[in-house]
ROFIMAR-950962 format. One record per atom (N, C-alpha, C): chain; atom name; x, y, z. Coordinates in steps of 0.05 Angstrom, whole numbers, plus 5000, padded with zeros to 4 digits. Each point is the difference from the previous one (the first is absolute). Layout:
! ROFIMAR-950962
+-------+------+------+------+------+
: kette : atom :   xx :   yy :   zz :
+-------+------+------+------+------+
:     A :   CA :    X :    Y :    Z :
...
+-------+------+------+------+------+
This chain:
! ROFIMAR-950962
+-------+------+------+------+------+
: kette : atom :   xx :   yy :   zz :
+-------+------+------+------+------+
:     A :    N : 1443 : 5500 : 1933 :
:     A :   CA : 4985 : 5007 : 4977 :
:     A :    C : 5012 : 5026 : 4988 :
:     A :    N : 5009 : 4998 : 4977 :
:     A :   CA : 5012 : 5026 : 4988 :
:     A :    C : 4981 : 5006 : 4986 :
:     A :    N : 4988 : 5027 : 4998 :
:     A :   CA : 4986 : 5020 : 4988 :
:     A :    C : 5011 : 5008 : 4974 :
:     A :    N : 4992 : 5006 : 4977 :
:     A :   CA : 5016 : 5011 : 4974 :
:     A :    C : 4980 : 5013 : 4988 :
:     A :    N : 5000 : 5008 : 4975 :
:     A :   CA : 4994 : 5011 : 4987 :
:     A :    C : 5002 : 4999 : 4977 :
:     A :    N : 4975 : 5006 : 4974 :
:     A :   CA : 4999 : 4990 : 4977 :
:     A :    C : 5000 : 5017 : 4975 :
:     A :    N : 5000 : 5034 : 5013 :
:     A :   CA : 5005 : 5019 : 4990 :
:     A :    C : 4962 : 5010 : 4999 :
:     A :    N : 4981 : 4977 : 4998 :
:     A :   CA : 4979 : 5027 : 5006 :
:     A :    C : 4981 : 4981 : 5031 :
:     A :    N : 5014 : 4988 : 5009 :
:     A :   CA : 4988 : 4985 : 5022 :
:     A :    C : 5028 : 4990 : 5030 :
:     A :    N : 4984 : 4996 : 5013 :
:     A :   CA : 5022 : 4997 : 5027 :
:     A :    C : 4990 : 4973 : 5003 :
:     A :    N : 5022 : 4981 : 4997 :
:     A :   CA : 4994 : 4970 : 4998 :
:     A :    C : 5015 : 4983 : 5021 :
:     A :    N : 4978 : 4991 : 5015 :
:     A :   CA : 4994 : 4981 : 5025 :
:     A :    C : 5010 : 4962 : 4989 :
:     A :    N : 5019 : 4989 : 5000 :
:     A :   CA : 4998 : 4978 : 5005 :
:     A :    C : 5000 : 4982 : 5016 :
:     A :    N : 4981 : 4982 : 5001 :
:     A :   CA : 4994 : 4981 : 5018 :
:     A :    C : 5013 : 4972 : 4994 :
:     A :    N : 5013 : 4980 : 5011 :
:     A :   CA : 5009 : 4975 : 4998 :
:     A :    C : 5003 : 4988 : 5033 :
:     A :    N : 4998 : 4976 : 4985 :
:     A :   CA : 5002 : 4978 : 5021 :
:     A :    C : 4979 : 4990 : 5017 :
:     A :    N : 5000 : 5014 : 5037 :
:     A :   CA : 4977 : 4995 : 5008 :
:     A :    C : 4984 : 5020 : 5015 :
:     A :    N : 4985 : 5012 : 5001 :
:     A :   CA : 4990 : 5027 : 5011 :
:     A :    C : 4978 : 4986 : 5018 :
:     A :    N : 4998 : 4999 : 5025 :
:     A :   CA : 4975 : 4999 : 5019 :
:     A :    C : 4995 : 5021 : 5012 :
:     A :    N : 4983 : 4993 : 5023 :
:     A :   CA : 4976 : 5021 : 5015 :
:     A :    C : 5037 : 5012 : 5019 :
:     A :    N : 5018 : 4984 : 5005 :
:     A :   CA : 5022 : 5016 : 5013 :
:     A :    C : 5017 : 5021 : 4986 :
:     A :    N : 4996 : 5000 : 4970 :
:     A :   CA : 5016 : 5022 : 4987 :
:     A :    C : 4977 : 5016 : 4985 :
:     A :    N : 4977 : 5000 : 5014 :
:     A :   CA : 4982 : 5019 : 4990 :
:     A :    C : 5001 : 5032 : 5001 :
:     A :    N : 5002 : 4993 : 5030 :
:     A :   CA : 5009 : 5028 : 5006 :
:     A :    C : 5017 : 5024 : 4991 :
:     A :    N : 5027 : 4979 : 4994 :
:     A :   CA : 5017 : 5019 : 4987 :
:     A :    C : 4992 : 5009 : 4964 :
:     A :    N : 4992 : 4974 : 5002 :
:     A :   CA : 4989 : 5008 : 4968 :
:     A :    C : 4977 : 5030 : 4994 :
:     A :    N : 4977 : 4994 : 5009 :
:     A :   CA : 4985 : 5017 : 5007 :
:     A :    C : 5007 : 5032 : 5003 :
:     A :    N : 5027 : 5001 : 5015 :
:     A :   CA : 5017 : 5027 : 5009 :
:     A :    C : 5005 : 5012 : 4962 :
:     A :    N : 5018 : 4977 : 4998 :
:     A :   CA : 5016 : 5000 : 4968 :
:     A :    C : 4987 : 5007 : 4985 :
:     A :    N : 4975 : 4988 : 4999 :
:     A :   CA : 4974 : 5010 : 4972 :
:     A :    C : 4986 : 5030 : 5005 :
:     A :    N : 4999 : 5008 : 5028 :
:     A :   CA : 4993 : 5023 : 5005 :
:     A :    C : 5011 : 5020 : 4980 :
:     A :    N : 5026 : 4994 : 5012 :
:     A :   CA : 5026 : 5014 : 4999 :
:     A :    C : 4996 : 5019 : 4961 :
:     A :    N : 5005 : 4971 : 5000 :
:     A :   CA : 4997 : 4996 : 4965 :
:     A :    C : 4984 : 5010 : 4986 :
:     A :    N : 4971 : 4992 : 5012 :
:     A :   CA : 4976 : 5025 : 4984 :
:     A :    C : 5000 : 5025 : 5009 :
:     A :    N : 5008 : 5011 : 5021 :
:     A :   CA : 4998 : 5026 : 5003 :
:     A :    C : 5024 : 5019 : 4979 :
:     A :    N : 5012 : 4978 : 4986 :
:     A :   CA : 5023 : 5022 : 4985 :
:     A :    C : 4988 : 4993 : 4973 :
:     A :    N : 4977 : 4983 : 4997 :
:     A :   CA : 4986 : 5001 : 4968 :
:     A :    C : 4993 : 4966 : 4998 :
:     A :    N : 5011 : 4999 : 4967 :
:     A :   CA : 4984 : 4971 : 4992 :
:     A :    C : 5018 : 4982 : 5012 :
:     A :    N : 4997 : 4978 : 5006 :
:     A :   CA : 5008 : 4968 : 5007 :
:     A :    C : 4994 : 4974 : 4979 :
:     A :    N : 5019 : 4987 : 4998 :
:     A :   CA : 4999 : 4976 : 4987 :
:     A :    C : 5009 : 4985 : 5025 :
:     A :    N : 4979 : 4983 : 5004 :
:     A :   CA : 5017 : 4977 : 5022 :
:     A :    C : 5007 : 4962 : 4977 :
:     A :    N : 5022 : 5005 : 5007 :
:     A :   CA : 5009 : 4966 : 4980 :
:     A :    C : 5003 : 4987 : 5024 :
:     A :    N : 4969 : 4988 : 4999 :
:     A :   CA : 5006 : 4968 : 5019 :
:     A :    C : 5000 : 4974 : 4981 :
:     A :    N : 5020 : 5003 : 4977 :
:     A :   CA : 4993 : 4974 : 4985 :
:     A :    C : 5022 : 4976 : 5007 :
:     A :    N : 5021 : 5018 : 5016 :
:     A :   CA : 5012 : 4981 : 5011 :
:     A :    C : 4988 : 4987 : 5032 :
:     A :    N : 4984 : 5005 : 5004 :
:     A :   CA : 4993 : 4995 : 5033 :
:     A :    C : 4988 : 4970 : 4993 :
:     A :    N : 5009 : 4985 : 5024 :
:     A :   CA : 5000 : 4976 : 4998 :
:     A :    C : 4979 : 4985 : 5017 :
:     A :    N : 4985 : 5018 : 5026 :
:     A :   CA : 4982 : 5000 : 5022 :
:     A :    C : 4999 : 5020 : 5011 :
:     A :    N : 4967 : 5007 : 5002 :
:     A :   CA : 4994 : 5024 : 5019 :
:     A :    C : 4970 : 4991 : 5015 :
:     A :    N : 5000 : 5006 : 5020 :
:     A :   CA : 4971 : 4991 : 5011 :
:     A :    C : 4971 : 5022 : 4998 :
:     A :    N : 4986 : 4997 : 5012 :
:     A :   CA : 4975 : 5015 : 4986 :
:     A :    C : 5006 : 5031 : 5015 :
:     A :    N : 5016 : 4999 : 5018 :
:     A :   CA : 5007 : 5030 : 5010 :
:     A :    C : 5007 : 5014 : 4976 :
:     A :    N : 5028 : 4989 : 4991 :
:     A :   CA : 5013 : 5015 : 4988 :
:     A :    C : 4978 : 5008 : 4968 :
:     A :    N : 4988 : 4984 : 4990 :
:     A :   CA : 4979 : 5008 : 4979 :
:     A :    C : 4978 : 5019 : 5008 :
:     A :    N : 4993 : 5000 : 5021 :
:     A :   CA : 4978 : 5026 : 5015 :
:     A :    C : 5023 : 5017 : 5000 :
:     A :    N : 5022 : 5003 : 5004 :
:     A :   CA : 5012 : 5027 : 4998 :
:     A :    C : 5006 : 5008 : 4982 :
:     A :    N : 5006 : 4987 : 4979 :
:     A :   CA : 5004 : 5008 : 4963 :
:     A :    C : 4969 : 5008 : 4994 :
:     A :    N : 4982 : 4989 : 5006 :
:     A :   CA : 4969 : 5017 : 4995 :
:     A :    C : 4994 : 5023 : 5001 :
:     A :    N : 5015 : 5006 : 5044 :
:     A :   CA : 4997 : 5036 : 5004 :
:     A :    C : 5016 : 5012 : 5002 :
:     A :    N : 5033 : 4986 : 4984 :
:     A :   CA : 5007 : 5034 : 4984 :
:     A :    C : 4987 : 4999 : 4975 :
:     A :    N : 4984 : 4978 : 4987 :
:     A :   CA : 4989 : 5012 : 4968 :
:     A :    C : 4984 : 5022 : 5018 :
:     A :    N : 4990 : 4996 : 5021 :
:     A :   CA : 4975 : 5023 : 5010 :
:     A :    C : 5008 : 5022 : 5007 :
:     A :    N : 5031 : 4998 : 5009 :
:     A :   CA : 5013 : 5026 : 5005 :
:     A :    C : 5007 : 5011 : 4976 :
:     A :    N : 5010 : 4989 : 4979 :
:     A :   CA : 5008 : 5007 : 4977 :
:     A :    C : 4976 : 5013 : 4988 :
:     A :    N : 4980 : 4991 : 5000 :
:     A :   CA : 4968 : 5007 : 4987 :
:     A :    C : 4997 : 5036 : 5021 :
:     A :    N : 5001 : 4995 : 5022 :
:     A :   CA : 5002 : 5028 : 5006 :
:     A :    C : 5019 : 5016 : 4999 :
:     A :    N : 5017 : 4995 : 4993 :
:     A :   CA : 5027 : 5025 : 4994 :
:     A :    C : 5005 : 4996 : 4974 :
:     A :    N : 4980 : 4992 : 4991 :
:     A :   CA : 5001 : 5012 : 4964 :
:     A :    C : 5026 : 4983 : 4991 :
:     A :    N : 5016 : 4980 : 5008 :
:     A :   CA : 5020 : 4992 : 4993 :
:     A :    C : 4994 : 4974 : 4979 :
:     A :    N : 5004 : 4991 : 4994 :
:     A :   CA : 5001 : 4980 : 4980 :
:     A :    C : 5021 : 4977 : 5015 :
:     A :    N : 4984 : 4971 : 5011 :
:     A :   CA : 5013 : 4980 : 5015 :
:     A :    C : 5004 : 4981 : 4966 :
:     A :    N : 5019 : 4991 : 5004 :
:     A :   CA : 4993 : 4967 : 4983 :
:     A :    C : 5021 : 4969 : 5010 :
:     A :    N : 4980 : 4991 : 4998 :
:     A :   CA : 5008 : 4972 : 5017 :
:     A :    C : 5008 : 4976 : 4985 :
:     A :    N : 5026 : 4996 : 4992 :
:     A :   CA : 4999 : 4977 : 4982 :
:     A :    C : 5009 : 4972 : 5018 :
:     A :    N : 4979 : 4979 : 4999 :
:     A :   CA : 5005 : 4981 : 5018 :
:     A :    C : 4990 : 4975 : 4980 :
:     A :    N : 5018 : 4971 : 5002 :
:     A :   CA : 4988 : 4982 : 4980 :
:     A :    C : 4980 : 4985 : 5015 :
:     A :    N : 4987 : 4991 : 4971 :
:     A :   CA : 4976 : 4988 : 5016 :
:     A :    C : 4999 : 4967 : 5007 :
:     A :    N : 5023 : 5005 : 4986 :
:     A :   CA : 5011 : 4964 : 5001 :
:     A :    C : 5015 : 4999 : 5024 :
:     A :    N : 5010 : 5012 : 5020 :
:     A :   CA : 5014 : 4997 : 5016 :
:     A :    C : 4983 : 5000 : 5036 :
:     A :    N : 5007 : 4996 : 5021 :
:     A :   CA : 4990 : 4995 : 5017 :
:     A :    C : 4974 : 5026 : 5011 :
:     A :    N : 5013 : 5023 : 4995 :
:     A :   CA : 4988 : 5023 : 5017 :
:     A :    C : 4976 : 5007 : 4980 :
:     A :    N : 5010 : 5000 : 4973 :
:     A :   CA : 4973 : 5001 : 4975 :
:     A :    C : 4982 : 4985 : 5000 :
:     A :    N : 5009 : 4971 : 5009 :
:     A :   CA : 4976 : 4981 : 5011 :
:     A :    C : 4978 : 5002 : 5022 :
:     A :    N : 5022 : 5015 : 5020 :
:     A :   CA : 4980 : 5008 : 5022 :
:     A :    C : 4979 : 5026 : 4990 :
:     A :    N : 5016 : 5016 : 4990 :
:     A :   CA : 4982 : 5023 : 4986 :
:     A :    C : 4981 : 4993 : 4992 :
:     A :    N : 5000 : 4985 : 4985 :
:     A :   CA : 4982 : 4988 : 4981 :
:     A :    C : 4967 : 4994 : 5018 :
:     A :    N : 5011 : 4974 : 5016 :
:     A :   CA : 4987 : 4995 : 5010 :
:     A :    C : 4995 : 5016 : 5027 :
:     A :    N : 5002 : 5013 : 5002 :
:     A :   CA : 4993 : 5020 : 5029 :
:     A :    C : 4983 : 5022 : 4980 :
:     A :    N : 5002 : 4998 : 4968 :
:     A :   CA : 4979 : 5025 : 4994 :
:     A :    C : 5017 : 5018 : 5003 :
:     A :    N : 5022 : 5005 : 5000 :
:     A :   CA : 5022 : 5026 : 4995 :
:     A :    C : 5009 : 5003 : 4969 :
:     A :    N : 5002 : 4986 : 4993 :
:     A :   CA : 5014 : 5006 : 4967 :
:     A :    C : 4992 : 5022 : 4987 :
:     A :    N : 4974 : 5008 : 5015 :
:     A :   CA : 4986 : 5019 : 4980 :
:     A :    C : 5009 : 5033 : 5008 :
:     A :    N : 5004 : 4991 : 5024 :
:     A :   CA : 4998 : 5030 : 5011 :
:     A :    C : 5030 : 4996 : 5004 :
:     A :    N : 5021 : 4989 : 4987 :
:     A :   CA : 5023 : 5007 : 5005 :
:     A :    C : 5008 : 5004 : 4957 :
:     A :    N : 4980 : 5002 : 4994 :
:     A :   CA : 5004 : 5009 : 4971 :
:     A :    C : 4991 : 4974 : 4975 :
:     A :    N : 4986 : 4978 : 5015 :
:     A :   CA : 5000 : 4980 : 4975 :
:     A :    C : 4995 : 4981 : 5010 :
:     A :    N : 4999 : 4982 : 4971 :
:     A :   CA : 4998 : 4960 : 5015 :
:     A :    C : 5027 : 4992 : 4994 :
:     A :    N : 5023 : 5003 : 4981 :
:     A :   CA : 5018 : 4989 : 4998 :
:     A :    C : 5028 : 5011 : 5020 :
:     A :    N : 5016 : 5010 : 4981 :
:     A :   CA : 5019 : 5020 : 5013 :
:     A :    C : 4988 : 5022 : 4995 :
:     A :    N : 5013 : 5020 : 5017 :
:     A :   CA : 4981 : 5018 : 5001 :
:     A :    C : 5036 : 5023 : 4990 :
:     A :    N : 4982 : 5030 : 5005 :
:     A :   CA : 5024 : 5019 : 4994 :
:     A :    C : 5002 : 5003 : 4973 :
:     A :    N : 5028 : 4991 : 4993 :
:     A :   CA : 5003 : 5009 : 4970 :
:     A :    C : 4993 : 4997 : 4983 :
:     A :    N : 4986 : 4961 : 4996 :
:     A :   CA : 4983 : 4988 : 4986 :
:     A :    C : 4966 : 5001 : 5005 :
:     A :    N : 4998 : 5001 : 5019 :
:     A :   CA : 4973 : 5011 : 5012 :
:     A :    C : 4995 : 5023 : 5001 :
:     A :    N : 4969 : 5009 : 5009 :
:     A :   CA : 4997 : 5028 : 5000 :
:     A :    C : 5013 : 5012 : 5020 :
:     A :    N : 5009 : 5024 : 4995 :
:     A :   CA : 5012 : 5015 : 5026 :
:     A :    C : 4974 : 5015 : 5005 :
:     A :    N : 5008 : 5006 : 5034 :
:     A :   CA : 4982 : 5005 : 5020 :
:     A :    C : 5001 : 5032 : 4999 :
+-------+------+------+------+------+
């Protein structure tokens, strides 16, 4: 996962397949990331993630909500992990019902 930057955000992309076994590291990475300010995470390429990995995009919005940072999550909703969002009742608290992030409200 390469980390970049967008000139006013530190941007997280996600692709392919993320489960409960690459949570962990993820989790480290988003830390990482909000403690130096705002975050954009682009999971619009991500192709499958299970309900782990969506409870952990929830509580860095929660970490982000306490360190004053500004998270935003852009994930489609047409695609596998937006579906689960959806229906798990996450869409909302990861910024929306559609894609979320740049087209959706940021968090």
């Amino acid at each position: 996962m390469a980390i970049g930057n967008d000139m006013t955000s530190t941007v997280v992309p996600l692709s392919g397949e993320i489960t409960l076994a690459e949570a962990e590291g993820l989790s480290r990475t988003l830390q990482d990331a909000l403690a130096q300010g705002p975050v954009r995470i682009d999971a619009t390429g991500l192709a499958r993630a299970d309900a782990a990995v969506l409870q952990l995009l929830v509580a860095a919005q929660r970490m982000a909500d306490q360190s004053g940072h500004e998270l935003q999550v852009g994930l489609e909703a047409s695609g596998a992990p937006g579906a689960l969002a959806q229906k798990l009742g996450l869409s909302f608290a990861l910024g929306g019902k559609g894609q979320t992030g740049e087209e959706g409200a940021p968090r």
